[in-house]
matplotlib code that plots the C-alpha trace (Angstrom):
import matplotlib.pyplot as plt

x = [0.0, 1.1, 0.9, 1.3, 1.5, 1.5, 1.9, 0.2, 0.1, -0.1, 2.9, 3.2, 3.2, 0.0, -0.8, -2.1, -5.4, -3.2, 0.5, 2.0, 0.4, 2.4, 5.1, 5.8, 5.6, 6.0, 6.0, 6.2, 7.0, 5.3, 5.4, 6.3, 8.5, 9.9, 9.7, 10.4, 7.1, 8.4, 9.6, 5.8, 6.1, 7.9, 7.7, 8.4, 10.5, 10.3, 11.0, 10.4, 11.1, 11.4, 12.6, 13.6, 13.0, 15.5, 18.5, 20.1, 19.0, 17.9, 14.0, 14.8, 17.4, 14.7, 12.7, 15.1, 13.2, 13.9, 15.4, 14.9, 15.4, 15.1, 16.0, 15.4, 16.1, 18.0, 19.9, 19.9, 21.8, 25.6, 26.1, 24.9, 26.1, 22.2, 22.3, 24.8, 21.7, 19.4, 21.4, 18.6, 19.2, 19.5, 18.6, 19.8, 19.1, 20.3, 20.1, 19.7, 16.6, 17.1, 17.5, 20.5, 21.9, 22.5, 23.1, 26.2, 25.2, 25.8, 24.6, 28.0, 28.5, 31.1, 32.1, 30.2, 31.7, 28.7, 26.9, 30.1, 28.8, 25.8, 25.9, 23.3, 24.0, 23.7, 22.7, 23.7, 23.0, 24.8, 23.7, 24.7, 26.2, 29.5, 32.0, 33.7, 37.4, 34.5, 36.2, 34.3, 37.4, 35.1, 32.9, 35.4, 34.9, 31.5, 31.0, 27.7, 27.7, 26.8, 26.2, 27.5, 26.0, 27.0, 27.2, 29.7, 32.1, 35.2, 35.7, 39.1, 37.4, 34.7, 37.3, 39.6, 37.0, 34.8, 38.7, 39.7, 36.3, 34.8, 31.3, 28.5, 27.6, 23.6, 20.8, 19.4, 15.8, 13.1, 11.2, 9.0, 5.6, 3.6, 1.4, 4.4, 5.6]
y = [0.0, 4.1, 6.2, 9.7, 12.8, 16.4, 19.4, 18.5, 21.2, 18.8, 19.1, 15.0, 12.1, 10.4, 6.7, 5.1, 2.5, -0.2, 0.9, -2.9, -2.8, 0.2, -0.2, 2.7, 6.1, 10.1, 12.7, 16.0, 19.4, 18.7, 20.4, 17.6, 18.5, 15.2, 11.6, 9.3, 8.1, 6.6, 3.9, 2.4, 1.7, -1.4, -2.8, 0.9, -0.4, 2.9, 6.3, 9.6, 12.6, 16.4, 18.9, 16.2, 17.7, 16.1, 16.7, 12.9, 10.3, 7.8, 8.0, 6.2, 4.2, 1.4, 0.7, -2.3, -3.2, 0.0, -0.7, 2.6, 6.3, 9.8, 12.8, 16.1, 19.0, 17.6, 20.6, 19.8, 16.5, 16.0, 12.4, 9.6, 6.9, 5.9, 4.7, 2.2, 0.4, 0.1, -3.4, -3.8, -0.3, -0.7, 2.8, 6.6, 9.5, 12.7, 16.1, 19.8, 21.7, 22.8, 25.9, 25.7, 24.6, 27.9, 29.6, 27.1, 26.1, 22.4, 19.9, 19.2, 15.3, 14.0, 11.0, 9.2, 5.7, 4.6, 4.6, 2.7, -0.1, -1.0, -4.2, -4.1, 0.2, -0.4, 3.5, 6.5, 10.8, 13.2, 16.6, 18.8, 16.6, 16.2, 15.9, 19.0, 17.1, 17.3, 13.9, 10.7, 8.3, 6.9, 5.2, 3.2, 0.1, 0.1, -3.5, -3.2, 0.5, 0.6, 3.9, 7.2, 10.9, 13.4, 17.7, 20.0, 17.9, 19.4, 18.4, 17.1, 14.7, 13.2, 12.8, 10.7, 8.9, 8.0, 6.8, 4.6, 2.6, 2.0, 3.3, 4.9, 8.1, 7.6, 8.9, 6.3, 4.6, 6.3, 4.8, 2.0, 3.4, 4.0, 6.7, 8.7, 11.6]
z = [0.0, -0.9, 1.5, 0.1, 2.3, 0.5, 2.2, 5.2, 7.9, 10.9, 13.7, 13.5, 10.8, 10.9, 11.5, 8.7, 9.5, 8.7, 8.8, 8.3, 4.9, 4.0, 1.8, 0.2, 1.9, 0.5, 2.7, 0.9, 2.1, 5.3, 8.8, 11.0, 13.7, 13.3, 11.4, 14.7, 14.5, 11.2, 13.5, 13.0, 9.3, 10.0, 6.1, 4.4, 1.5, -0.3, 1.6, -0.2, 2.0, 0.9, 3.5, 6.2, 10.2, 12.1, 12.9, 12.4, 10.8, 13.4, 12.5, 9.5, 10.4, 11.8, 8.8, 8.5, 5.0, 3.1, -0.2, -2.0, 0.0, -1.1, 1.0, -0.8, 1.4, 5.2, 6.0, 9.6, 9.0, 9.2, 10.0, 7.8, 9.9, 11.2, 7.2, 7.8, 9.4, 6.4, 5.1, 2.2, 1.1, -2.7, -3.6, -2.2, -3.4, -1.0, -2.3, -1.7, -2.5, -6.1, -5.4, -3.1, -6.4, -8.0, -4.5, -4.4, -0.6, 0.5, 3.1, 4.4, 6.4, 7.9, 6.1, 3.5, 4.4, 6.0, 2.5, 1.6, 3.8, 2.7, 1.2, -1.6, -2.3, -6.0, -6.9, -5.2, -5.8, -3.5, -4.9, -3.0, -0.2, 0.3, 3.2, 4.2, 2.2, -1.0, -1.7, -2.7, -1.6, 1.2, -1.6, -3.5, -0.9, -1.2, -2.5, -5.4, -6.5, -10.3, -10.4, -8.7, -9.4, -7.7, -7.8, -6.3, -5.9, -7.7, -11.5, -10.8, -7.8, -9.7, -12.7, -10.6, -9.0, -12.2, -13.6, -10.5, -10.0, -13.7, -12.6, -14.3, -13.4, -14.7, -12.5, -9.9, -10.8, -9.8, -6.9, -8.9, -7.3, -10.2, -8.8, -8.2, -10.9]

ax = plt.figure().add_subplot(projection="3d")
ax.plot(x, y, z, "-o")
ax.set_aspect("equal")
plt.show()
């Protein structure tokens, strides 16, 4: 089942009549205060979230059976280690809000070697996210990346990175919910 949340005013995240049979949730522009009650989504296998509350990522590191993620917008956010958790994740998408783009601001993290993890991390977009060394060294361990795509990163970076591990730097799939544009 889609659960699709658009601009909803309310301070918290809603429960759902039947929150196991949710599989795929979108929470768009909202004004939660926070996603911890995420936490009762417990088969969520697709996360689409855009402008993220928290300040860490620990609301989402418990939906053990996520496979795709998108965070458009987590400015309050500087460690991704809570990711490390999601072991199915095959899918993550981290950006900026577009707009940030042309502004030149970043969401900076600390290390991007929990992504690295991830067992099954097939495709990966940091735009806009970077550690502060704007180097994607941490992510040549990562053991099923296919694809990497990343902005503001500097040219010479993604140069030698693109050179040293062979991948592609195509766009991730989209999240497979059909409903979704």
């Amino acid at each position: 089942m889609l659960l699709d949340l658009m601009r909803d005013k309310s301070k918290a995240l809603p429960a759902a009549g039947d929150v196991a049979a949710v599989t795929a949730l979108r929470v768009w522009h909202c004004k939660y205060g926070s996603l911890a009650d995420l936490r009762q989504y417990s088969n969520l296998r697709t996360l689409v979230v855009a402008t993220y509350p928290d300040a860490d990522l620990e609301p989402i590191a418990v939906l053990e059976q996520l496979e795709y993620l998108s965070l458009v917008h987590l400015p309050n956010v500087t460690d991704l280690a809570p990711l490390s958790r999601l072991r199915r994740l095959r899918t993550a998408r981290l950006s900026t809000l577009p707009s940030w783009d042309s502004s030149g601001k970043v969401t900076a993290v600390e290390s991007l070697n929990p992504l690295a993890e991830l067992p099954h991390l097939a495709h990966l977009e940091l735009f806009g996210v970077r550690p502060e060394e704007r180097s994607l060294r941490d992510l040549e361990i990562a053991p099923s990346l296919v694809t990497v795509r990343v902005s503001k990163y500097p040219k010479r970076e993604t140069r030698r990175f693109y050179a040293k591990t062979g991948l592609s730097d195509a766009y991730a799939p989209g999240p497979g919910v059909a409903d979704w544009h």
